[in-house]
FIFITOR-833329 format. One record per residue (C-alpha): residue number from 1; residue in one letter; chain; x, y, z. Coordinates in nm, 2 decimals. Example, Ala and Ser with C-alpha at 12.3 -4.5 7.8 and 13.67 -1.06 7.14 Angstrom:
<logus>
[1; "A"; "A"; [1.23; -0.45; 0.78]]
[2; "S"; "A"; [1.37; -0.11; 0.71]]
</logus>
This chain:
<logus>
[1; "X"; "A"; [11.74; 6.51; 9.50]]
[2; "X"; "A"; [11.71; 6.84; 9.51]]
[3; "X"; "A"; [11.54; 7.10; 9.36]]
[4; "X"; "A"; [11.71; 7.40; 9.07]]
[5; "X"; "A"; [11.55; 7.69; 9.05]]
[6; "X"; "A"; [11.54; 7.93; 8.71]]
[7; "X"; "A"; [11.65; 8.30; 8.74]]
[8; "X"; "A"; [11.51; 8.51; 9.04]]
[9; "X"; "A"; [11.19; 8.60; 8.84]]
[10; "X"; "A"; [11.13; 8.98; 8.92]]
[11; "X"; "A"; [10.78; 8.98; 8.86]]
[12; "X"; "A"; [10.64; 9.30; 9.10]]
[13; "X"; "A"; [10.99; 9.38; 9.14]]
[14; "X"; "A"; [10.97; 9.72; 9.05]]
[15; "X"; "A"; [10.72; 9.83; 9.33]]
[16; "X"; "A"; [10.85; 9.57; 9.55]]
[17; "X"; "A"; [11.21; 9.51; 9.53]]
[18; "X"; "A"; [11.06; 9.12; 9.51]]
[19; "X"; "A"; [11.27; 8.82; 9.39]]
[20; "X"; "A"; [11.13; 8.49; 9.41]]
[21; "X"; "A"; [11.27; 8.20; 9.26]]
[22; "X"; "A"; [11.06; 7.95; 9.06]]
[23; "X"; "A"; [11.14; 7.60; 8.98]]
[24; "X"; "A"; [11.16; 7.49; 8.64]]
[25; "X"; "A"; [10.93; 7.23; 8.42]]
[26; "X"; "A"; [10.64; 7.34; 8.26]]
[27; "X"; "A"; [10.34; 7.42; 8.42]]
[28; "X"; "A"; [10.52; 7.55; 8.75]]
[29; "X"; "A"; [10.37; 7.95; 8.61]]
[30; "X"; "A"; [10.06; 7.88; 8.89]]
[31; "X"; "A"; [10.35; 7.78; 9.16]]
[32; "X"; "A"; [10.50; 8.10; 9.06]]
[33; "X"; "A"; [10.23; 8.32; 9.12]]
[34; "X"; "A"; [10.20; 8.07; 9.46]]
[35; "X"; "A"; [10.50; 8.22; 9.58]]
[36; "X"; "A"; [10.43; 8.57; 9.49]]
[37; "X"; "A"; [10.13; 8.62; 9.71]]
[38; "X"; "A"; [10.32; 8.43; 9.97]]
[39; "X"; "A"; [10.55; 8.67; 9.96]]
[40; "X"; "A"; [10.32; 8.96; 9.94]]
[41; "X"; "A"; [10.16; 8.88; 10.22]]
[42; "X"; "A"; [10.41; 8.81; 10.45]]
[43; "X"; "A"; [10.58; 9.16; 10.37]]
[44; "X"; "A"; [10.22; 9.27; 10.41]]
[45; "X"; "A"; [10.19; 9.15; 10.79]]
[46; "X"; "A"; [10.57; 9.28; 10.86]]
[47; "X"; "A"; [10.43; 9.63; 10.75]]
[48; "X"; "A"; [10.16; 9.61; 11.01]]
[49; "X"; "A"; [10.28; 9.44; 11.29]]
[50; "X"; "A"; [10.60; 9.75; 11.24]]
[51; "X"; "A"; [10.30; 9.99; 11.25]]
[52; "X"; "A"; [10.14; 9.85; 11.53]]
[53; "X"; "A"; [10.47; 9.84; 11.76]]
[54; "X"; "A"; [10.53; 10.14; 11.71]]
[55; "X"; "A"; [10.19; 10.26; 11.79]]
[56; "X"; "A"; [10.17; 10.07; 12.12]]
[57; "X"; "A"; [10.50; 10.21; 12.23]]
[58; "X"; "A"; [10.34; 10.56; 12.19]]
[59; "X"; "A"; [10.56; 10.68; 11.93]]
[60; "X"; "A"; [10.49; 11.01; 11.80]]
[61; "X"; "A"; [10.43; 10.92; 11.39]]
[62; "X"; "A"; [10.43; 11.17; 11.13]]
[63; "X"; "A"; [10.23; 10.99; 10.83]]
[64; "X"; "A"; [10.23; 11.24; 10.51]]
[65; "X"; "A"; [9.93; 11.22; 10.24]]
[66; "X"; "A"; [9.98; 11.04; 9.91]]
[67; "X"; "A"; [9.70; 10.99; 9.67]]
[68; "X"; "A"; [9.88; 10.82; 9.35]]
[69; "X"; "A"; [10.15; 10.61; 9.28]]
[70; "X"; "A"; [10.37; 10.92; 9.24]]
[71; "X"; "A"; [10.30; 11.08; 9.54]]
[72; "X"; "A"; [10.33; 10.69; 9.77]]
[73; "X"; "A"; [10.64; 10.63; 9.59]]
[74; "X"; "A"; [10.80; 10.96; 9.67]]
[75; "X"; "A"; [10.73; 10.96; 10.02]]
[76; "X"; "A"; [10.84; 10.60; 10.02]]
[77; "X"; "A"; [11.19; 10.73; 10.00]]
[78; "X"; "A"; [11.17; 10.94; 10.32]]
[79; "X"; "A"; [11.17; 10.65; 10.58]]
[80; "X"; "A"; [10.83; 10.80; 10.75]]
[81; "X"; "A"; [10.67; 10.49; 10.99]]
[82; "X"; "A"; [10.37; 10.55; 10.78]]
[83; "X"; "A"; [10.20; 10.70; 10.50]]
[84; "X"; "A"; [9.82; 10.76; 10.45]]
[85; "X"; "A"; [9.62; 10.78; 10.16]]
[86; "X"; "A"; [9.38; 11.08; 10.19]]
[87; "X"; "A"; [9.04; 11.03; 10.03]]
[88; "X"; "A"; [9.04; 11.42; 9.92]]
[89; "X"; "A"; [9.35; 11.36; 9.76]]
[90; "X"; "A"; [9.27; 11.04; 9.56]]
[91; "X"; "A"; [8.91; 11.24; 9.47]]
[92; "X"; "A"; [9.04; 11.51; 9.35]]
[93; "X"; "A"; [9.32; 11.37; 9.18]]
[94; "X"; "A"; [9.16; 11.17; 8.98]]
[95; "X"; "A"; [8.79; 11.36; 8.94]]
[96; "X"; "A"; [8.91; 11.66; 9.00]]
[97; "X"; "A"; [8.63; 11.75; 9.24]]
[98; "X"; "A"; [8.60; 11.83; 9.59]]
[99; "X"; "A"; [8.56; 11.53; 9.81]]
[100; "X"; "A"; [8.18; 11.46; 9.87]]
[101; "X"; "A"; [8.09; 11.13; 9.89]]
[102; "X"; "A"; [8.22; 11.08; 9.53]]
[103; "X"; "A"; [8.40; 10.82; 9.53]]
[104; "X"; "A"; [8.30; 10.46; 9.56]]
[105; "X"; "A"; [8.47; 10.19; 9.77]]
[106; "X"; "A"; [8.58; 10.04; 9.47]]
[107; "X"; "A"; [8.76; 10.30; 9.32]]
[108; "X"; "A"; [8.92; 10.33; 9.65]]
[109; "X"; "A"; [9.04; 9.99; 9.73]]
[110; "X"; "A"; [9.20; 9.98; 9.37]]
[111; "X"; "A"; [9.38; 10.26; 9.51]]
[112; "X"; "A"; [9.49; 10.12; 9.82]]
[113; "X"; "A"; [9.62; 9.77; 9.68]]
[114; "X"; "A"; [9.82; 9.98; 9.41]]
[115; "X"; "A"; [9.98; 10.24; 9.66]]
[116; "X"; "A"; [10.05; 9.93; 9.91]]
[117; "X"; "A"; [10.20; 9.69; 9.61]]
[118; "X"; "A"; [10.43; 10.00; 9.52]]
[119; "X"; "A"; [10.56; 10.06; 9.86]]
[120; "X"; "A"; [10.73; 9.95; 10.18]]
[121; "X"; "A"; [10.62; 10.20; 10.39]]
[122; "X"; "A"; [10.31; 10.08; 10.61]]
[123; "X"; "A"; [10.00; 10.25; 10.48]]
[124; "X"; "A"; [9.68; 10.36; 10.65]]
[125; "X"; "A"; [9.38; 10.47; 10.43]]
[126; "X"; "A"; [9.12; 10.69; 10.42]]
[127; "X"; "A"; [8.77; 10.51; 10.44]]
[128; "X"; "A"; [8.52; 10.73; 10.44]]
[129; "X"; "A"; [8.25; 10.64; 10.64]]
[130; "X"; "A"; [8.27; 10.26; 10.57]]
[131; "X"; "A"; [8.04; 10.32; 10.19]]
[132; "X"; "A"; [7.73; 10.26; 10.36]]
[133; "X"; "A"; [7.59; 10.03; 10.67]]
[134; "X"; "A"; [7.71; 9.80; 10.88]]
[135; "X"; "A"; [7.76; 9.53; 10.59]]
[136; "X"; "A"; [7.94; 9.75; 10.40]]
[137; "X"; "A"; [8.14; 9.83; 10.71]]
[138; "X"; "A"; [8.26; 9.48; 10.68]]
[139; "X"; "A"; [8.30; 9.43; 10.37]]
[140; "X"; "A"; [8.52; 9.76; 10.36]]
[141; "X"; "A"; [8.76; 9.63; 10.67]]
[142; "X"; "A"; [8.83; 9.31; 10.49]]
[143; "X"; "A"; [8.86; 9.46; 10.19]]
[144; "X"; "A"; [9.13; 9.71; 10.24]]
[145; "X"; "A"; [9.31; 9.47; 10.50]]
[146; "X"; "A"; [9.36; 9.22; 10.16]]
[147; "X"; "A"; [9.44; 9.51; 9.96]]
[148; "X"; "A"; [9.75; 9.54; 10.19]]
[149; "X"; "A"; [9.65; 9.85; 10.37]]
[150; "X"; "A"; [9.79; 9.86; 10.74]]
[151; "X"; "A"; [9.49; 10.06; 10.89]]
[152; "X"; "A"; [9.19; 10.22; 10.81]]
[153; "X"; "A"; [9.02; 10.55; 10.91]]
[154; "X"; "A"; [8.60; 10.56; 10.98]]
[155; "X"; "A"; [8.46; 10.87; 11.04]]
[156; "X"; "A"; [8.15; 10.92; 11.17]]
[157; "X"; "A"; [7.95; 11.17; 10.90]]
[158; "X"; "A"; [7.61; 11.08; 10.77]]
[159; "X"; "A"; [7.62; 10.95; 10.41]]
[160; "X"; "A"; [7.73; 11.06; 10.16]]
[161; "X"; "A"; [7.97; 11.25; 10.34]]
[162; "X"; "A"; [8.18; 11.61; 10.33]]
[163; "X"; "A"; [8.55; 11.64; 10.32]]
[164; "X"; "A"; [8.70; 11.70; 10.69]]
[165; "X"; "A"; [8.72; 12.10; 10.66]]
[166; "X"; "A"; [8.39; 12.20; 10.50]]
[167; "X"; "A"; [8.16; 12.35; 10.69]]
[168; "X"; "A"; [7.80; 12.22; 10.83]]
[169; "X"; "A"; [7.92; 11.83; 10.84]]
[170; "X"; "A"; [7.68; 11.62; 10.98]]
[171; "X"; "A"; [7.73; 11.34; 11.20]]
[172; "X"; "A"; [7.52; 10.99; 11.31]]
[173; "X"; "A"; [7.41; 10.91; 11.61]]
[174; "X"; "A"; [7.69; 10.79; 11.87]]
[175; "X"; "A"; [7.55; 10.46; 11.86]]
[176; "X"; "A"; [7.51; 10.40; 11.54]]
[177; "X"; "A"; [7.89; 10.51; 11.49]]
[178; "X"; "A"; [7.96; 10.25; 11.83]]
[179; "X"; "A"; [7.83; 9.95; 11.58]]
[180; "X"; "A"; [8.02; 10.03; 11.31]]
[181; "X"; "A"; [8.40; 10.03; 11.54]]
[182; "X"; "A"; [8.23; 9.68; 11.67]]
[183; "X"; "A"; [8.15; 9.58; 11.36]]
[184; "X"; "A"; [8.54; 9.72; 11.20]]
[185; "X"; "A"; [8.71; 9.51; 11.46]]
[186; "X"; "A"; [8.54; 9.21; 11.43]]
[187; "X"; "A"; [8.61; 9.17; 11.08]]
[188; "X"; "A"; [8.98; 9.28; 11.05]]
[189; "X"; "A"; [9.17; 8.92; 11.02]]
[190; "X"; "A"; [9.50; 9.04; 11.21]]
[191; "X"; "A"; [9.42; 9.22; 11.53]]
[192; "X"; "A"; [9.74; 9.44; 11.43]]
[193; "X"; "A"; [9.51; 9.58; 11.14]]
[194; "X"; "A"; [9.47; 9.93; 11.28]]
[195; "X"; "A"; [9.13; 10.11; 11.33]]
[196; "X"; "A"; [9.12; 10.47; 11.32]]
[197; "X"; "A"; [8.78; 10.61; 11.45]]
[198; "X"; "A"; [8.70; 10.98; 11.33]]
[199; "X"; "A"; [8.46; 11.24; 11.49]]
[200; "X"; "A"; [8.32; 11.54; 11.27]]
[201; "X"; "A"; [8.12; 11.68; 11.59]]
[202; "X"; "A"; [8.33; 11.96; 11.69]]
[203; "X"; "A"; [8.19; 12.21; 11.42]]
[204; "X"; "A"; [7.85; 12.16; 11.49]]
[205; "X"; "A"; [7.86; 12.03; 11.85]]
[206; "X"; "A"; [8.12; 12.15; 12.02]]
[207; "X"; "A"; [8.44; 12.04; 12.13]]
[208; "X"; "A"; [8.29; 11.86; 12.44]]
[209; "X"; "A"; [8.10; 11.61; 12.23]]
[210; "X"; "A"; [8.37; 11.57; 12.02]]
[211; "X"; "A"; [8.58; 11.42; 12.33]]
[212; "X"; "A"; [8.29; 11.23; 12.44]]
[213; "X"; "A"; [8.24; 11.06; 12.14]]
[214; "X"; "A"; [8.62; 11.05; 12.11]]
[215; "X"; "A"; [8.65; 10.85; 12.45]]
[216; "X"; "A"; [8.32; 10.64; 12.33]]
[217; "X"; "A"; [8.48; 10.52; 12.04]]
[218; "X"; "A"; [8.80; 10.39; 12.20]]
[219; "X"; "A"; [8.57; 10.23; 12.42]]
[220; "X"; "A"; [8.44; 10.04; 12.17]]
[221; "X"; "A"; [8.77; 9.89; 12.04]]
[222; "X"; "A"; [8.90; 10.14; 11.81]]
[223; "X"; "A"; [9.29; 10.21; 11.79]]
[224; "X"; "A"; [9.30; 10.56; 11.79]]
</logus>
């Protein structure tokens, strides 16, 4: 026969608006929690693949910062296509300190996966410059993507890094940078995952390296 179900158990429901229903007997608690990152994740991938669209369409997006779960949730209410979580923001927020390399990839991911939990709004976020090498590139991509960001931002600083509007910020080499974009889109799982490639070259190079490494970038499979 069929199946009864207990009360809609609301269990993330106050970030989420989630209501899953579990079935009864005892023991079903790991079915429940089955059925809760089922439903994560598929409200995760909607997110994206609404992000992505949009992109691809050429949409003009306004994406305001958030840096804690007060900000995210306040801008949540607004109905923007996306929101980002600036890595000055979360550094300064919660160290109180200017953001210079600070802040580990740790301490950001926990912030990503609670800002995406609490949300509906797609979210981009703020990775730095991947937290190290090409391994840590990797792990970094895969890590936000199952945190439930919709997009991350590399930049291409020398590490530890600078916050975008202090002066004398240095930058790798273009190649170097080139193997980290191949490196970010290999390991995303959902090609809608978004990769946001960031030059710091115009203050010290001009603006004409800044393009080219602009251009190189998309080149190399970035999406924006």
């Amino acid at each position: 026969g069929g199946v009864s179900c207990r009360p809609k158990l609301s269990f993330f429901g106050y970030f989420c608006n989630i209501q899953i229903p579990i079935p009864p007997g005892h023991g079903d608690w790991w079915l429940g929690v089955f059925f809760i990152k089922l439903k994560l994740a598929h409200a995760m991938n909607q997110k994206t693949t609404a992000l992505t669209d949009r992109l691809r369409n050429g949409d003009f997006m306004t994406a305001p910062g958030v840096f804690d779960l007060i900000s995210a949730r306040i801008a949540d209410q607004f109905e923007f296509p996306a929101i980002y979580m600036t890595g000055y923001g979360v550094v300064a927020s919660s160290l109180g300190l200017p953001d210079a390399g600070l802040a580990s990839y740790t301490e950001m991911v926990d912030r990503v996966e609670k800002i995406a939990l609490a949300t509906a709004t797609p979210l981009i976020a703020d990775g730095d410059t991947g937290y190290g090498g090409l391994l840590n590139v990797d792990h970094t991509v895969r890590g936000y993507e199952r945190a439930g960001a919709c997009g991350i931002q590399l930049e291409d600083q020398e590490y530890p890094k600078k916050c975008g509007h202090t002066p004398r910020r240095r930058v790798i080499a273009l190649e170097d940078m080139l193997a980290k974009i191949r490196v970010a889109t290999s390991a995303r799982e959902s090609d809608d995952f978004i990769i946001i490639a960031r030059t710091d070259a115009r203050s010290e190079h001009g603006i004409d390296d800044a393009i080219r490494r602009g251009q190189a970038f998309a080149d190399a499979g970035a999406d924006v």
